[in-house]
C-alpha positions as CSV (number, residue, x, y, z in Angstrom):
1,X,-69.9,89.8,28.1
2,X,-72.9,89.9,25.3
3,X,-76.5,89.7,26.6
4,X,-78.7,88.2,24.0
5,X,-82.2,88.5,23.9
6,X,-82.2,85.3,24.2
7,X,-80.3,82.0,25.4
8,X,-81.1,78.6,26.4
9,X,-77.6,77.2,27.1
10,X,-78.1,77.9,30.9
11,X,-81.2,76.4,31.0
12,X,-80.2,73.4,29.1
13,X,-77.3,73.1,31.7
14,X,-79.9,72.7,34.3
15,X,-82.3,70.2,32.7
16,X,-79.7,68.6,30.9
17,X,-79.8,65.2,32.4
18,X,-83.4,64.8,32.1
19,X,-83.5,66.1,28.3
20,X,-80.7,64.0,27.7
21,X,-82.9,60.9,29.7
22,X,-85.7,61.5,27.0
23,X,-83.4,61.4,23.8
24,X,-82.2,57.7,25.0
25,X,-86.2,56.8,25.7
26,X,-86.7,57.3,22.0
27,X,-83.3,56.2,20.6
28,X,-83.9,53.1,22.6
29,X,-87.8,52.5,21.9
30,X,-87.8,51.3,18.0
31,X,-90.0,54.2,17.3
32,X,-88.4,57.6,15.5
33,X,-91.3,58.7,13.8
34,X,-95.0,59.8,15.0
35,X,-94.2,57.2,18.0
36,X,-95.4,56.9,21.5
37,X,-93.8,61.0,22.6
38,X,-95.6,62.4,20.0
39,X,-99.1,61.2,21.3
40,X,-98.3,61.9,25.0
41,X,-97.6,65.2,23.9
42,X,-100.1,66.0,21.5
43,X,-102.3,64.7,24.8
44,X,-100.3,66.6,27.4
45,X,-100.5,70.1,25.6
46,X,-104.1,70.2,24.5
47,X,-105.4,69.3,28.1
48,X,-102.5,71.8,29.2
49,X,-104.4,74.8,27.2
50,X,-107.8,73.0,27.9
51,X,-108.9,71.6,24.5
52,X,-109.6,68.2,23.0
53,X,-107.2,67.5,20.1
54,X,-103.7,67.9,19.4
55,X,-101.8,67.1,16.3
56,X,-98.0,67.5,16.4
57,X,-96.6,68.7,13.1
58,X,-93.4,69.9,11.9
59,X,-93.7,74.0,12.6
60,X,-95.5,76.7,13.8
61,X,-96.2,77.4,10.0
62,X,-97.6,74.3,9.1
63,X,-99.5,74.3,11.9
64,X,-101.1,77.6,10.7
65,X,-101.3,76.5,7.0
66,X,-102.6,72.7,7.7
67,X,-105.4,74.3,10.1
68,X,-106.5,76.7,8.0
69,X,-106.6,73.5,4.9
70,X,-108.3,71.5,7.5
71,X,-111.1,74.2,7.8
72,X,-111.4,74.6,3.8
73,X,-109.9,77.6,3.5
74,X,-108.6,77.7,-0.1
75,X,-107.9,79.9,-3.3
76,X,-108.8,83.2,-3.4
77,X,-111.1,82.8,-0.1
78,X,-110.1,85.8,2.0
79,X,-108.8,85.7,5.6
80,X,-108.2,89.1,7.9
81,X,-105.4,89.1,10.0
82,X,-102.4,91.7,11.1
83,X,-98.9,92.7,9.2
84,X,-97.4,93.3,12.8
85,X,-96.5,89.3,12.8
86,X,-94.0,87.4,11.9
87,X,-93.5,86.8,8.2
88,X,-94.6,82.9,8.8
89,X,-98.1,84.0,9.5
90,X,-99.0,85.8,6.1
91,X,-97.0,82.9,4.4
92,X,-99.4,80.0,5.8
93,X,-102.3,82.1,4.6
94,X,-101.1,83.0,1.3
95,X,-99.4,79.3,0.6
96,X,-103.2,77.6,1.0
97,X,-104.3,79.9,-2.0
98,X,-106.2,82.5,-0.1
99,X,-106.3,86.0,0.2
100,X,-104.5,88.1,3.7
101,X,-107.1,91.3,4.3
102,X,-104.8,93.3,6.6
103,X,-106.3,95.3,9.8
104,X,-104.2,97.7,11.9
105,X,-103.5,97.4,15.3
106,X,-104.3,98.3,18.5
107,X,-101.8,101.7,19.3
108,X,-101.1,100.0,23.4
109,X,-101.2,96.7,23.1
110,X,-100.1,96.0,19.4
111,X,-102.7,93.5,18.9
112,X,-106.0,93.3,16.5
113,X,-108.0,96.1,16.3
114,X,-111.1,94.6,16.1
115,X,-112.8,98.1,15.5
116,X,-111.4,97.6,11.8
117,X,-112.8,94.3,11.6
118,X,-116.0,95.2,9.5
119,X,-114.1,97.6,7.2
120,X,-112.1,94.4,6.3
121,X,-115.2,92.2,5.6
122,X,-116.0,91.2,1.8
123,X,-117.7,88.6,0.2
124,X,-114.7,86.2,-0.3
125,X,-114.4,86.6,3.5
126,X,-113.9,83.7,5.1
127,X,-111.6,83.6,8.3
128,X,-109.3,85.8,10.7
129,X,-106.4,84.9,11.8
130,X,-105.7,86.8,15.3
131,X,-102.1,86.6,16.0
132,X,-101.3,86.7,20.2
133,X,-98.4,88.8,19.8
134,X,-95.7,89.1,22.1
135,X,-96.9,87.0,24.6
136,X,-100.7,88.0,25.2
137,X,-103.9,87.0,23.5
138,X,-105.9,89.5,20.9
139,X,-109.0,90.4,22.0
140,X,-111.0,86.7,21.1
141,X,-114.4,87.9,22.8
142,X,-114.9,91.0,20.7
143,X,-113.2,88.4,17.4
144,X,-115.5,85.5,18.0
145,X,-118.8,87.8,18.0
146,X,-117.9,89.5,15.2
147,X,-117.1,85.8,13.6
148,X,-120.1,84.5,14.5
149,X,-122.1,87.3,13.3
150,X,-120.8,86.9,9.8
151,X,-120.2,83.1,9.5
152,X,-116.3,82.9,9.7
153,X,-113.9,80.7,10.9
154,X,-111.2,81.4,13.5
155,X,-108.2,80.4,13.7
156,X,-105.4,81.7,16.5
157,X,-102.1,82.4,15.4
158,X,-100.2,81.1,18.7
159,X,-96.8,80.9,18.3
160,X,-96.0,83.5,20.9
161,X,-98.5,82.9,23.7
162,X,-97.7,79.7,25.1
163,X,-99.5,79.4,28.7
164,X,-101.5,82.7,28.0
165,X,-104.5,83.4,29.3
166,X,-107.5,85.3,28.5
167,X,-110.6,85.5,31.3
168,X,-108.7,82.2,32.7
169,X,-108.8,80.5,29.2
170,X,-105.7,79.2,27.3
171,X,-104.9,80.9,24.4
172,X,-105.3,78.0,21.6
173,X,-109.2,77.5,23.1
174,X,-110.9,79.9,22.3
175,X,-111.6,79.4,18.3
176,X,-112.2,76.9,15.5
177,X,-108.7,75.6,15.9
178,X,-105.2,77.0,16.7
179,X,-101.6,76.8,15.5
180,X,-98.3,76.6,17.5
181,X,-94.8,77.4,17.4
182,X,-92.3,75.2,19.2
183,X,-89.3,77.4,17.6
184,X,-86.0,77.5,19.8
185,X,-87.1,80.9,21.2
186,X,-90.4,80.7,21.9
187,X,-91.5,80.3,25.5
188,X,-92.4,76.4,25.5
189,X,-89.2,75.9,22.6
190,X,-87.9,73.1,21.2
191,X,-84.4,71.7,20.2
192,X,-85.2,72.6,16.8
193,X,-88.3,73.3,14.3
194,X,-92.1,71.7,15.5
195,X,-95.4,72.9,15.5
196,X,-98.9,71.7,17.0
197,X,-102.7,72.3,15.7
198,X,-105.1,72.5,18.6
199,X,-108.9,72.3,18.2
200,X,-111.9,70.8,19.9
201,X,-113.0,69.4,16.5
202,X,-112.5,66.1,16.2
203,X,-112.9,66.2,12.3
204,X,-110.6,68.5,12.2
205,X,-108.4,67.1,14.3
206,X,-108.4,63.5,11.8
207,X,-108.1,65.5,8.7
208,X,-104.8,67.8,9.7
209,X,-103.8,63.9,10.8
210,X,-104.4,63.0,7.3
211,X,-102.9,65.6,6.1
212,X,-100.0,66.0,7.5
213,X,-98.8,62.5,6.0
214,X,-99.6,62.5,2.4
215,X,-103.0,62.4,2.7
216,X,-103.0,58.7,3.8
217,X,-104.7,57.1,6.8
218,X,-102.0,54.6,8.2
219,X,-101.9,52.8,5.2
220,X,-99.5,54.2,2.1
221,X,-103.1,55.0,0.1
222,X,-103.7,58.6,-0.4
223,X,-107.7,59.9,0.0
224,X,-106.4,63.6,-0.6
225,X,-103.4,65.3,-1.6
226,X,-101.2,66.1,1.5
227,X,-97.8,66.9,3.0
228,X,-95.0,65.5,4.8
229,X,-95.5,67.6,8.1
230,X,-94.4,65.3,10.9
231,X,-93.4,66.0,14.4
232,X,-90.1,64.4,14.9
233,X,-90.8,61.9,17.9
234,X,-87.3,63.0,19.7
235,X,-88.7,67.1,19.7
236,X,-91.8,65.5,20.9
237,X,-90.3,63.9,23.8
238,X,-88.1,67.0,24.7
239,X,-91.0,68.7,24.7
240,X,-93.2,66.8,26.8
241,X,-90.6,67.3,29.4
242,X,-90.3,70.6,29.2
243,X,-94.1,71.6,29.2
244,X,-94.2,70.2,33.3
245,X,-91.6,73.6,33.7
246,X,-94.0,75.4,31.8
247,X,-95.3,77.4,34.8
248,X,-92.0,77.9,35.7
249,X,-90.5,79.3,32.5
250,X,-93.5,81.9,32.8
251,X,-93.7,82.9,36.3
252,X,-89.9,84.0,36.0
253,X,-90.9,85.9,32.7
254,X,-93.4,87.5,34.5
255,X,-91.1,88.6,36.9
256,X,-88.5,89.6,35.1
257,X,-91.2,92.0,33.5
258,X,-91.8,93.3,36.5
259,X,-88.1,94.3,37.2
260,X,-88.3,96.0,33.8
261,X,-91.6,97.9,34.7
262,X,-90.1,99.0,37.6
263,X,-86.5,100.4,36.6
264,X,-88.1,102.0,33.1
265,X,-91.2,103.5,34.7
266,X,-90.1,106.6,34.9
267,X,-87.8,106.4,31.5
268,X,-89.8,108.3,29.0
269,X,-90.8,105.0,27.2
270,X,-94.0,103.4,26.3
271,X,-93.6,100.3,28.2
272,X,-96.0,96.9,27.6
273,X,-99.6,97.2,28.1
274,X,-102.2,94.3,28.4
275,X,-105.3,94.0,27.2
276,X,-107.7,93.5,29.2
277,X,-109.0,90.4,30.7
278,X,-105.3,88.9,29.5
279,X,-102.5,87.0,31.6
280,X,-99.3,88.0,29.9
281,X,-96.0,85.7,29.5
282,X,-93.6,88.2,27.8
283,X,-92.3,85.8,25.2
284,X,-91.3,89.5,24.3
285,X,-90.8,92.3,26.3
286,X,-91.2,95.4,24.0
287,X,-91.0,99.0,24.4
288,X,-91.9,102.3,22.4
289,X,-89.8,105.3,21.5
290,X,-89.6,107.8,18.9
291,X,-85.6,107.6,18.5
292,X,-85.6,103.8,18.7
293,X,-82.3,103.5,15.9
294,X,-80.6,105.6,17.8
295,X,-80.9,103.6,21.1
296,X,-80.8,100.7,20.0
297,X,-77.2,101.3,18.4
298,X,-76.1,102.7,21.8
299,X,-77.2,99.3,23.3
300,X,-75.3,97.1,20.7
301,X,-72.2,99.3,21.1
302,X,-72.5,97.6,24.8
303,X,-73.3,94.1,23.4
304,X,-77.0,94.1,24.6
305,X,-78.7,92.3,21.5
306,X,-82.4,94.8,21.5
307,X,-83.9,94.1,18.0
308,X,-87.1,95.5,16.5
309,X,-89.8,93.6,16.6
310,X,-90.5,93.8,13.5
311,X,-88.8,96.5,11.4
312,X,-90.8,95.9,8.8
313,X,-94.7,94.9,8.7
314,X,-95.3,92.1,6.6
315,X,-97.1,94.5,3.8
316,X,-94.2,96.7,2.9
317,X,-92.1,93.6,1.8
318,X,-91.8,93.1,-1.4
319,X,-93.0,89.6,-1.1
320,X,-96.6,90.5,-0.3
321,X,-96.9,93.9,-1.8
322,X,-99.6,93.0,-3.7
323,X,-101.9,92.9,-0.3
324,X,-100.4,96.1,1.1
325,X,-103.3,98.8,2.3
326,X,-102.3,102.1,4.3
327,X,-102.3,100.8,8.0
328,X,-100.8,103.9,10.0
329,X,-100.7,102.7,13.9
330,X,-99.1,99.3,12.0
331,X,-96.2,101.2,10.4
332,X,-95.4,104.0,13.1
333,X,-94.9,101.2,15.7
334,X,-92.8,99.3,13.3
335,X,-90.5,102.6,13.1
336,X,-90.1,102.8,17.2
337,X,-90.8,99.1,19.0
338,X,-87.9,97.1,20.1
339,X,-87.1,93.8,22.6
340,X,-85.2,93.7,25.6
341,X,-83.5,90.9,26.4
342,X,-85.7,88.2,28.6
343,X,-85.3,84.9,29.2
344,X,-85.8,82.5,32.4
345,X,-82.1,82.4,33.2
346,X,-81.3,86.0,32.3
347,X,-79.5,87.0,35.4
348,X,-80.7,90.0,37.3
349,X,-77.1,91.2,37.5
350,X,-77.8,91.6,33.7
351,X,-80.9,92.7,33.2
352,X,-79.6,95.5,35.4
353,X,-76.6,96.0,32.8
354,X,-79.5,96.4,30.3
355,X,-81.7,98.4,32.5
356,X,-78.3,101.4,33.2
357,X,-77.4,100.9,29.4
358,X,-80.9,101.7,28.4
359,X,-81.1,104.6,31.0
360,X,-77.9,106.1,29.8
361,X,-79.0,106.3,26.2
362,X,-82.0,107.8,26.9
363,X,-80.3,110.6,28.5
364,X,-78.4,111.2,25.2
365,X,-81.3,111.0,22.9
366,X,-83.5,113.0,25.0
């Protein structure tokens, strides 16, 4: 049978009755659009990661791109952030008119290198975007001094980090504001695409508000031109029910890590590392090798879905060549990173099937 990296049918089985409970609430409550679920969520989630505001809006990138609006960030402003990311990252920045400065990473951990921070820093300067990769938090101490120092905004790219930590914060609290993904896969996922900006700012907090509809203010006048960037009021609700098995979805990420750590120790791989300070989730659980192609394709000829993640950094596609700068530890970890399947309801029967697959392969490319 295939093992994906990821799967929530199991896990829909189980909560089914409840999810399906919350789609009759709102089908039954007159309200299908920025209704009563999306404020009990908005509410719910920012006191979850321990900050004042939440506005729900319809993806992770429009969280990004709507924050960094919120904050003024415009055309041909400059903001430094990482190519190891998604592509949805660079295309918030770039779609708000401004400029991506790319740092490299962090060789362990994948993350920020905040040593290239001042290399980065120009005149048009005027935000970083740290994106928690994987499942753990870039290193926001060492980013908000160096912020601070130079007058810069912050923003955290958290679409992978739900229920992160980093010295007991949340990530999505520790910056000017903070996007999030609610993408099928991610570790708090929805039924389909929604987003959420988080910030203690109340200012900025009414403007993505305004924003996010047209510009208006609950009356169909525009003050400044906006979007239609909605969360849809059934995702809301799904969500809301889902973030009380938020600890849950985690704790057996966690340890399902641990199983990995434990039958690849002694593999030859570069297994996940945390930074410091940092409570991981493994939204991804990635490892290092030199022959990566090669093992990967013995793992798919045994159905066992292990992806890079990502083949290619954001600055070698043609797309967003124009902002491409040499980044070394960026590109060699883009040649030998891949994922391993993990999910709450991966079976351990399987992740052993991945765990003797993986082992196997090894031996042959060794």
């Amino acid at each position: 049978m295939p093992i994906p990296l990821w799967d929530y049918r199991k896990e829909y089985e189980e909560e089914r009755e409840d999810l399906l409970a919350g789609v009759d609430k709102v089908l039954r409550s007159g309200q299908l659009i920025l209704g009563s679920s999306v404020r009990a969520f908005e509410e719910a989630f920012a006191r979850h990661c321990g900050t004042a505001h939440g506005v729900g809006v319809n993806s992770g990138t429009d969280a990004l791109f709507l924050a960094l609006r919120a904050l003024g960030i415009g055309p041909r402003d400059e903001v430094i952030t990482v190519s190891n990311t998604a592509i949805p990252t660079i295309a918030a920045i770039v779609s708000t008119g401004a400029i991506p400065r790319f740092v490299d990473i962090d060789p362990r951990t994948y993350l920020m290198d905040i040593a290239e921070l001042e290399g980065a820093l120009g005149p048009r300067t005027r935000a970083i975007v740290p994106v928690h990769l994987f499942g753990q938090c870039a290193d926001m101490r060492g980013i908000g001094r160096f912020a601070a120092a130079h007058g810069l905004v912050v923003v955290e790219d958290c679409a992978q980090a739900h229920g992160a930590t980093q010295h007991g914060r949340h990530a999505g609290s520790m910056s000017e504001a903070a996007a999030f993904s609610f993408y099928p896969t991610k570790v708090l996922g929805a039924f389909g695409d929604a987003g959420m900006v988080l910030t203690a700012r109340a200012d900025i907090a009414d403007r993505v508000r305004r924003l996010r509809v047209y510009g208006t203010e609950g009356t169909y006048y525009a003050h400044e031109h906006g979007f239609n960037s909605r969360l849809d009021e059934l995702q809301a609700e799904l969500l809301l029910r889902k973030l009380a098995r938020l600890e849950g979805y985690v704790a057996r990420r966690r340890a399902l890590a641990a199983r990995y750590d434990r039958a690849l120790g002694a593999a030859g791989l570069i297994l996940p590392a945390t930074h410091p300070g940092n409570a991981h989730t493994y939204y991804r659980y990635v490892v290092r090798h030199p022959r990566r192609d090669a093992i990967v394709r013995k793992l798919e000829e045994r159905a066992i879905a292990a992806p890079a993640a990502y083949p290619w950094p954001v600055h070698e596609m043609k797309a967003y060549a124009e902002y491409a700068r040499p980044l070394p530890r960026t590109e060699s970890a883009a040649r030998e990173i891949f994922s391993l399947p993990l999910y709450p309801t991966l079976a351990e029967a399987d992740q052993d099937f991945v765990c003797a697959a993986l082992l196997d392969a090894l031996r042959h490319e060794t």
